[in-house]
C-alpha positions in Angstrom: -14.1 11.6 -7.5 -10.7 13.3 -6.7 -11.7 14.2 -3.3 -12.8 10.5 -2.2 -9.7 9.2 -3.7 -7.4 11.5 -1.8 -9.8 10.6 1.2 -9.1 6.9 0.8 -5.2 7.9 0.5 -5.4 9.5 4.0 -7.4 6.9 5.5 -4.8 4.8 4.6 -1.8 6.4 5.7 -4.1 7.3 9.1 -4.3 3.2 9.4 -0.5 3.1 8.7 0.6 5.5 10.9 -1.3 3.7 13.8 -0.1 0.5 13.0 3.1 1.5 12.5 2.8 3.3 16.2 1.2 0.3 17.6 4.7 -1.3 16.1 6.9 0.7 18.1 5.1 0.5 21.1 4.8 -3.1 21.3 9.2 -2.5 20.3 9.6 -0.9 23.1 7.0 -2.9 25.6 9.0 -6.0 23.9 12.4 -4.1 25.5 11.3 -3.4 28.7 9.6 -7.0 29.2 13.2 -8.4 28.6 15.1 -5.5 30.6 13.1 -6.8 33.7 12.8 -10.4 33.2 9.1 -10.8 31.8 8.1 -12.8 29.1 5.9 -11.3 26.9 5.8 -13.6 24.0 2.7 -12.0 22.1 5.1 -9.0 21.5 6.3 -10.9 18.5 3.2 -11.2 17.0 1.6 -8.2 17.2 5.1 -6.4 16.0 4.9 -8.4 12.6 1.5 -8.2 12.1 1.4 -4.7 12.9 4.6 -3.9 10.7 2.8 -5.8 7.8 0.0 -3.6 8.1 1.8 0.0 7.9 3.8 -1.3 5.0 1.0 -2.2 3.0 -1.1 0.6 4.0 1.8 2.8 3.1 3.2 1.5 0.1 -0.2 2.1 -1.1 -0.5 5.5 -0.4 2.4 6.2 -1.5 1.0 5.0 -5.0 -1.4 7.8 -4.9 1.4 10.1 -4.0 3.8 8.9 -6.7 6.4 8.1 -4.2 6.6 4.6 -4.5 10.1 2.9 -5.8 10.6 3.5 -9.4 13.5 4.3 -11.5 13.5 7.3 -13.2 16.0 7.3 -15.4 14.3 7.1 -19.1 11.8 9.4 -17.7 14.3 11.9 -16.6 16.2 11.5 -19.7 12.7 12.6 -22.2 12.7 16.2 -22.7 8.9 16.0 -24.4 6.2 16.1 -21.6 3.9 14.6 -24.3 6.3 11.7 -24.1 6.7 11.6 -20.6 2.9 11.5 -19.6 2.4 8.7 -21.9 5.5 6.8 -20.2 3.6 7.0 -17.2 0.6 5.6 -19.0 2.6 2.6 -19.7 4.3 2.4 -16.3 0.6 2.7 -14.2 -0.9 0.5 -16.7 2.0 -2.0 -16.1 1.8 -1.5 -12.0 -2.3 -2.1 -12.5 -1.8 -5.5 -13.3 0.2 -6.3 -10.6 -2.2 -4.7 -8.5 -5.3 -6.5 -9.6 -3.3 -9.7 -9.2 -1.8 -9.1 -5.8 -5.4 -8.0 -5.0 -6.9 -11.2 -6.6 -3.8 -13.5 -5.0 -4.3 -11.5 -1.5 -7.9 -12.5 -1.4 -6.8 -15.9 -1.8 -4.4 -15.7 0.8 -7.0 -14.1 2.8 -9.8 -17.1 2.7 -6.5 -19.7 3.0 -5.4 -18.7 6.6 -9.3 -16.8 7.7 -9.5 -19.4 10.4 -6.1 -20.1 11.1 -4.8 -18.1 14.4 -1.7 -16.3 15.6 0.8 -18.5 17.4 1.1 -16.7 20.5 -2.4 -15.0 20.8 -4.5 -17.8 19.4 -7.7 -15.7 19.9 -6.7 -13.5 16.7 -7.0 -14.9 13.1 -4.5 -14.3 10.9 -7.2 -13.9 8.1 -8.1 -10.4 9.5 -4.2 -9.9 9.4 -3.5 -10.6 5.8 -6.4 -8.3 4.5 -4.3 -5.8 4.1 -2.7 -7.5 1.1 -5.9 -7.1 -1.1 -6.9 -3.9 0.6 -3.5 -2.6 -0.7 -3.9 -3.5 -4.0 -7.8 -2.7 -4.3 -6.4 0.5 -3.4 -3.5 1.1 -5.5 -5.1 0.0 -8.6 -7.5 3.2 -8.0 -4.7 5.6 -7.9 -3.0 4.1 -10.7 -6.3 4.4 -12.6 -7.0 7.9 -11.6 -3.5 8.3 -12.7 -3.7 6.8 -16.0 -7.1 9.1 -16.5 -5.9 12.2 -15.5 -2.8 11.5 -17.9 -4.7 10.4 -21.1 -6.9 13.9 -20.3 -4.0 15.8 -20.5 -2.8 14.7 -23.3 -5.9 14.6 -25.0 -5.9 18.1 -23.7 -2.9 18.7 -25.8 -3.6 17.2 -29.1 -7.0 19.5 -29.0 -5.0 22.7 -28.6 -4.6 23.4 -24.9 -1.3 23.2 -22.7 
């Protein structure tokens, strides 16, 4: 189970990554349009939608990773791992539910704007665009819940004996 988890986490930062490439790309084609007089209006869509996409994909991954923005304080300041694994319990478990509900609220968002299109490339639906919302939050609820497992292990771990 570990293996397709960390599998999904570097799918996701692959999808990142690309979007986020395809962002500075379109940055740059976006300069050089304006350096030589062009207009290249669809520049502006495909750099936010694009951008959305890496930061979702990566903020997610970055679940999986433990990277994402946290403060660390009360954590830093318990000396007991005991104490400090079941902190993160409490901390994944709290993240979980906003992850289930931006997952839930992204799928809504999803259906709500499925047939509406970009502004400036009305051929593209901004329903395929906003996936990333619940994708993000299918995902992160995984690693939180691989977290929270791997955690309550260990310190079940503990209590039986082991270190």
């Amino acid at each position: 189970m570990k293996k397709i988890i960390a599998g999904i986490q570097k799918i996701q930062i692959l999808i990142g990554g690309l979007f986020l490439l395809l962002f500075l790309i379109t940055v740059v084609v976006q300069m050089f349009t304006r350096y030589v007089g062009i207009i290249a209006t669809w520049t502006e869509d495909v750099e936010m939608y694009s951008f959305i996409w890496a930061v979702f994909m990566g903020a997610s991954a970055m679940v999986y990773e433990k990277k994402h923005f946290a403060f660390t304080a009360l954590n830093d300041s318990l000396r007991n791992p005991q104490s400090a694994k079941k902190l993160s319990v409490v901390i994944s478990a709290i993240m979980m539910i906003f992850c289930i509900l931006m997952a839930y609220y992204g799928i809504q968002l999803t259906k709500q704007f499925w047939n509406y299109t970009w502004v400036n490339i009305p051929k593209f639906k901004r329903g395929i665009t906003w996936i990333c919302v619940p994708i993000a939050g299918i995902t992160s609820s995984i690693y939180l819940l691989d977290n929270i497992v791997s955690n309550c292990i260990s310190l079940a771990d503990y209590k039986n004996g082991a270190k």
